[in-house]
C-alpha positions, 0 to 999 in steps of 0.5 A: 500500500504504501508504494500505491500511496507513492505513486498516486502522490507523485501523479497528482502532484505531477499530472493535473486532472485533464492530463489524467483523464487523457491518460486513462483515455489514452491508456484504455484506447491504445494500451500505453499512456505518458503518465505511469508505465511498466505496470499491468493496465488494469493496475495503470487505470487503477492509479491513474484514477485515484491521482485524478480523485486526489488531485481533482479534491486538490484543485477544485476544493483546495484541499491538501494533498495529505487530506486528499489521499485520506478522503480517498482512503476514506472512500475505500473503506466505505466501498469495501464494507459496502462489498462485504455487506451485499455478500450477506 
């Protein structure tokens, strides 16, 4: 976890989040794309769009980045519980 938490870092600081919107197109369209590479493209789509996520909160709400990856973690959590909980 802590090496995706690295990397979406990096992307969000990197990358604003139209260019990685056009990475994830770019990546689902063509397979490759300039903003992460070398990874399995289901894990590229994974990580570009938790950048996106982080950096939009960033951009748009003018919250900081520490705060961004917490809501983002925050989320997550709420999606696996709710994954956990449709199973019963």
């Amino acid at each position: 976890m802590d090496t995706e938490v690295r990397e979406i870092k990096e992307l969000a600081k990197k990358f604003t989040p139209r260019q990685i919107e056009g990475c994830i197109t770019q990546q689902l369209e063509t397979g490759e794309n300039i903003c992460l590479r070398n990874e399995a493209a289901e894990k590229v789509i994974s990580e570009l769009a938790k950048a996106e996520f982080v950096r939009e909160l960033m951009a748009e709400k003018g919250i900081s980045l520490a705060d961004a990856l917490r809501e983002l973690a925050r989320r997550m959590r709420m999606l696996k519980e709710g994954f956990k909980g449709e199973g019963k």
